[in-house]
C-alpha positions in Angstrom: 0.0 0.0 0.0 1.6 3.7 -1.0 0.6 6.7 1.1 -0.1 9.8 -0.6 -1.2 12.3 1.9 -3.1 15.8 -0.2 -2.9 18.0 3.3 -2.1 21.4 4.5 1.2 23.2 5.7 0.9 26.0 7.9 2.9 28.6 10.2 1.5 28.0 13.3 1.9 31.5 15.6 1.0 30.4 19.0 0.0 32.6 22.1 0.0 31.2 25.7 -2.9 33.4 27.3 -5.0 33.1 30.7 -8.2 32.9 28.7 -9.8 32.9 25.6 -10.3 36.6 23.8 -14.2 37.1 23.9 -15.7 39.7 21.2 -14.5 42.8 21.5 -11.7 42.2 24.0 -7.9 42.8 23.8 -5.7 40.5 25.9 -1.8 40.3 26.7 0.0 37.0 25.9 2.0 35.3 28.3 4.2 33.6 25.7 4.6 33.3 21.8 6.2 30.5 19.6 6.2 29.7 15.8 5.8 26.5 14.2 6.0 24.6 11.2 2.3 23.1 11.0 -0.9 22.4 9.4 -3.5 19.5 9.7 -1.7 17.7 6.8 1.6 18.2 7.7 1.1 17.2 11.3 -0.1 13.9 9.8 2.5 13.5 7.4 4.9 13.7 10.0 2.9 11.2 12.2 2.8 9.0 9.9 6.8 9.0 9.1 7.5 8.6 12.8 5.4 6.0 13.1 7.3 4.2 10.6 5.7 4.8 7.6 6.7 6.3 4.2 4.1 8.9 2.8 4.0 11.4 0.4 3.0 14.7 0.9 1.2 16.5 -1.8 0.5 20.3 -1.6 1.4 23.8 -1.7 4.0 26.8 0.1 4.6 30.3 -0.7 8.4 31.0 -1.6 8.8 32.3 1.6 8.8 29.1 3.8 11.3 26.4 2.1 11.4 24.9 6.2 8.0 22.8 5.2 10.3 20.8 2.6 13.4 20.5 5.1 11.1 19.1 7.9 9.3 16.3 5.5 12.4 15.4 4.0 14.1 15.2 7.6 11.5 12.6 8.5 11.7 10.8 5.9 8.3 12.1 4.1 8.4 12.4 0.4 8.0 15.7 -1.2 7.6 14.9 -4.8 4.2 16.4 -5.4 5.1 19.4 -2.9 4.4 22.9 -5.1 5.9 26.1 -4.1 3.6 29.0 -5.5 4.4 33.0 -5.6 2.0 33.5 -2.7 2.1 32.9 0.8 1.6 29.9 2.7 -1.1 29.0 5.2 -0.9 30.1 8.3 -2.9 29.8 11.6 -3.6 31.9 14.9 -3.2 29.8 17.9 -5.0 30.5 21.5 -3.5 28.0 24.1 -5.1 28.2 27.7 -4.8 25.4 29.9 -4.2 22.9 27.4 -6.9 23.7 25.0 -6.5 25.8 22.2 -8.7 27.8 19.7 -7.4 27.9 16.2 -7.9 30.5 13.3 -6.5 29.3 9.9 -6.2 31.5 7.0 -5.7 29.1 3.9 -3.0 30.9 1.5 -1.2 28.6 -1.1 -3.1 25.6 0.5 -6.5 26.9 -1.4 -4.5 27.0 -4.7 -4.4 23.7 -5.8 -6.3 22.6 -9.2 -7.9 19.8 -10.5 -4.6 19.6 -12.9 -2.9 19.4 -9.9 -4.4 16.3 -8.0 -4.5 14.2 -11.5 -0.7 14.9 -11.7 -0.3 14.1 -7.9 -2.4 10.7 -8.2 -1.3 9.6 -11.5 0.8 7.1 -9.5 -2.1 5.6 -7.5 -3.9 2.8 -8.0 -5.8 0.1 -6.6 -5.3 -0.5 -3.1 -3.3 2.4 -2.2 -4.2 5.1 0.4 -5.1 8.9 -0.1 -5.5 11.2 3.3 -7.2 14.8 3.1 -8.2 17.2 5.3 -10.8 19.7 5.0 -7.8 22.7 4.9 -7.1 22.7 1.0 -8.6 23.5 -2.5 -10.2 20.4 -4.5 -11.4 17.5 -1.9 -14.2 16.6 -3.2 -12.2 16.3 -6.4 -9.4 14.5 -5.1 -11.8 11.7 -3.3 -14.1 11.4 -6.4 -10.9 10.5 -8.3 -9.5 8.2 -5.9 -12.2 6.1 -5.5 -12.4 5.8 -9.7 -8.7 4.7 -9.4 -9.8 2.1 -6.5 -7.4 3.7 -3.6 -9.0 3.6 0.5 -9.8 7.2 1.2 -9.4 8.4 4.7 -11.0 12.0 5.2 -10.4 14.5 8.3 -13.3 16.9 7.9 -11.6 20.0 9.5 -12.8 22.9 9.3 -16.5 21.9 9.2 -18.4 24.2 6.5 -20.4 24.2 3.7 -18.5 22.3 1.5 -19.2 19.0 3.3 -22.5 17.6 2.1 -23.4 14.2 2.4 -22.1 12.9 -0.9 -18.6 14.1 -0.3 -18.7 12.8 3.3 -20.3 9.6 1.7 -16.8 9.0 -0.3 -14.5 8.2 2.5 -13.9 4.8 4.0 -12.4 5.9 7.2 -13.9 9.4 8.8 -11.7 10.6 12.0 -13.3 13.1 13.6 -13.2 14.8 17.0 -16.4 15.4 19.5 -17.3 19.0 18.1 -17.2 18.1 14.1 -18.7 14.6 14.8 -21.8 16.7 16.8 -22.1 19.2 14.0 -21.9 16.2 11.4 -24.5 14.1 12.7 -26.9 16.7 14.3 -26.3 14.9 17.7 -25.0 17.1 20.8 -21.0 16.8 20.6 -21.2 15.2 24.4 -23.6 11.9 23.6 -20.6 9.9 21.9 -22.7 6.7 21.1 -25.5 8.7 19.6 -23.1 10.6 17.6 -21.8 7.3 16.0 -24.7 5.9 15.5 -26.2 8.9 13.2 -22.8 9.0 11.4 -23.4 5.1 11.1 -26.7 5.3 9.9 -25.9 7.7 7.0 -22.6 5.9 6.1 -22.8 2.5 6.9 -19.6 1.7 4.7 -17.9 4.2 6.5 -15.3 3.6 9.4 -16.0 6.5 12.1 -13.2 7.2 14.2 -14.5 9.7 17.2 -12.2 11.2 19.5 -13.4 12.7 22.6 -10.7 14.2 24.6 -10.0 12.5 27.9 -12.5 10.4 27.8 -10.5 8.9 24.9 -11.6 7.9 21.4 -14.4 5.2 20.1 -14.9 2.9 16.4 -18.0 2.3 14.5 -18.3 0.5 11.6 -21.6 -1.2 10.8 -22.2 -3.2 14.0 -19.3 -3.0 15.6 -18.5 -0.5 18.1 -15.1 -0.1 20.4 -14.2 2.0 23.2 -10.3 3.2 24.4 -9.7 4.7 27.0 -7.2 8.2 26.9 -4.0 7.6 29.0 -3.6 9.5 31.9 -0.6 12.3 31.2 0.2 16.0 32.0 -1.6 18.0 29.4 0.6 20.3 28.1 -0.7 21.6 24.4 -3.3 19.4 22.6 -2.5 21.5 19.4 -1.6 18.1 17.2 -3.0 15.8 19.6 -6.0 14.6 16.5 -3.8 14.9 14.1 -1.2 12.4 15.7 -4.2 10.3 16.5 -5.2 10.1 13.0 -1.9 9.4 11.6 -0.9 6.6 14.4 -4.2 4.7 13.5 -3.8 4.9 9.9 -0.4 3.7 10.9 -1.8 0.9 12.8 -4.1 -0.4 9.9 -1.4 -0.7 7.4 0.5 -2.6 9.4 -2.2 -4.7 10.0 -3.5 -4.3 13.4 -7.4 -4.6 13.9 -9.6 -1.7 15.1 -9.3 -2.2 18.7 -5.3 -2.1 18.7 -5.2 0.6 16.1 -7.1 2.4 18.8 -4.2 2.1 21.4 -1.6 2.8 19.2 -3.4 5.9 18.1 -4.6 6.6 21.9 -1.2 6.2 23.0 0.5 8.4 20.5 -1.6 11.5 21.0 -1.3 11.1 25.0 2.7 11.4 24.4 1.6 14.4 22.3 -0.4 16.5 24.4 2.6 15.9 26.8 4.3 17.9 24.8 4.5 21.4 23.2 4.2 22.7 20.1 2.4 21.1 16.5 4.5 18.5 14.7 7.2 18.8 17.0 4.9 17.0 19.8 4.8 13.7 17.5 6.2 11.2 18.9 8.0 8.5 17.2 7.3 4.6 17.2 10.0 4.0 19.5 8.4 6.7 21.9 4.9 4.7 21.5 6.0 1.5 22.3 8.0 2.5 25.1 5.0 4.2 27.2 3.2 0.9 25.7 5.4 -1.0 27.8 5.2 1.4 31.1 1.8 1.1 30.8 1.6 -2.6 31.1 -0.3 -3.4 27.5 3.1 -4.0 25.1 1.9 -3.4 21.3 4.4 -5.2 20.0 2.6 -8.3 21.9 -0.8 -6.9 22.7 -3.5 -9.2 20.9 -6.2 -7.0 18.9 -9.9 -7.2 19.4 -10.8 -9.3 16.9 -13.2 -7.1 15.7 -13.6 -7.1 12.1 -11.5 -5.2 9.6 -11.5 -1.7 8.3 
């Protein structure tokens, strides 16, 4: 199975501040750092330290070169990476107490064509694996032609806006999503987990919903199965990448074969190292990392049994 991962690369500028800025309000913050990050890049690099080659497709401005340093440095391939004459995406980020709120503006990520994505998956076929996120130009495009070429699509729906109807929704095989976009998807309060999955279930029962929910942990629903894990108890730090770790651990739990239940620990591990952690991609950790705190926490992955629940 090849990895081709169509995401986002951002500067993250973060703010530590005692609360959130309500309307109207100006605020002093108590810190400020700059990443390299963006939804796809975070899960490019998960992915990488998790062992597994991908390649990133998607756009910079001239001005930030670091986004092809950093993928090449993990070991991330940057054959279909475009640098345009704009500027790159950036985000705003508000961390308070280990939460954050996020403002993305889109920049070269928005720039990509339909040209583009049938140059990028020209060398995809049949069982090989697209990601996307909801942070760049052509999606909908991009899934519709991955499904024609065969390939499992696995679909982050963030931000949640207009673009996601049903139909494009309907063309993933494997939907991560966290409490929030899973409420506003299925129409269900964010905080009723099972009744979440089940609505998602019911529209797209081909569909492998991964829910996350904080530190109550993450569930799986596919069709009649449904799994719980628990989140791993750890000093919260910065939950900036935390999802996208978690997204890019389990996808790299299912290509190496693990069922649902044990890509759920993988993944549930992973992001608990991350919010450990500050910063965006550089809170990943790496597989070594993951099965180390596997170990301390008495449930090995390289000898933990799955659930034997049925496959993605």
């Amino acid at each position: 199975m090849k990895i081709l991962n169509f995401g986002s690369l951002n500067l993250d500028k973060v703010y530590k501040v005692a609360h959130f800025v309500r309307e109207g309000e100006t605020i002093s913050a108590q810190e400020q750092n700059q990443f390299l990050g963006g939804k796809g890049l975070n899960q490019s690099v998960a992915l990488a330290r998790a062992g597994i080659f991908v390649e990133h497709a998607g756009a910079v401005g001239r001005e930030t070169t670091e986004f092809h340093a950093l993928l090449k440095a993990e070991g991330a391939g940057t054959t279909y990476l475009r640098v345009l004459e704009t500027v790159s995406g950036h985000a705003v980020i508000q961390s308070c107490a280990g939460q954050n709120c996020i403002i993305v503006y889109g920049g070269a990520n928005r720039m990509t064509r339909p040209q583009d994505v049938d140059a990028f998956l020209k060398d995809y076929g049949p069982g090989d694996l697209l990601l996307l996120q909801n942070e760049t130009s052509c999606v909908r495009y991009a899934m519709e032609q991955a499904r024609e070429k065969g390939m499992t699509v696995a679909f982050n729906p963030s931000p949640i806006d207009g673009s996601l109807t049903q139909d494009v929704l309907a063309l993933a095989d494997v939907l991560f999503v966290n409490e929030t976009e899973g409420g506003l998807l299925s129409g269900t309060p964010a905080n009723e987990n099972e009744a979440v999955l089940t609505a998602l279930a019911e529209r797209f029962p081909h569909v492998a919903v991964v829910l996350t929910v904080g530190g109550e942990g993450a569930l799986y629903r596919k069709g009649g199965v449904l799994l719980r894990q628990r989140a791993y108890p750890v000093k919260v730090v910065d939950t900036t990448a935390a999802g996208d770790t978690f997204t890019g651990y389990f996808l790299a739990g299912m290509i190496r074969g693990f069922d649902p239940g044990k890509c759920l620990r993988c993944a549930s591990m992973a992001a608990a190292l991350a919010v450990s952690r500050e910063g965006a991609s550089a809170s990943i950790p790496t597989w070594r990392e993951v099965l180390d705190f596997s170990a301390a926490q008495g449930e090995p992955l390289e000898s933990l049994r799955g659930t034997g629940a049925a496959a993605l």
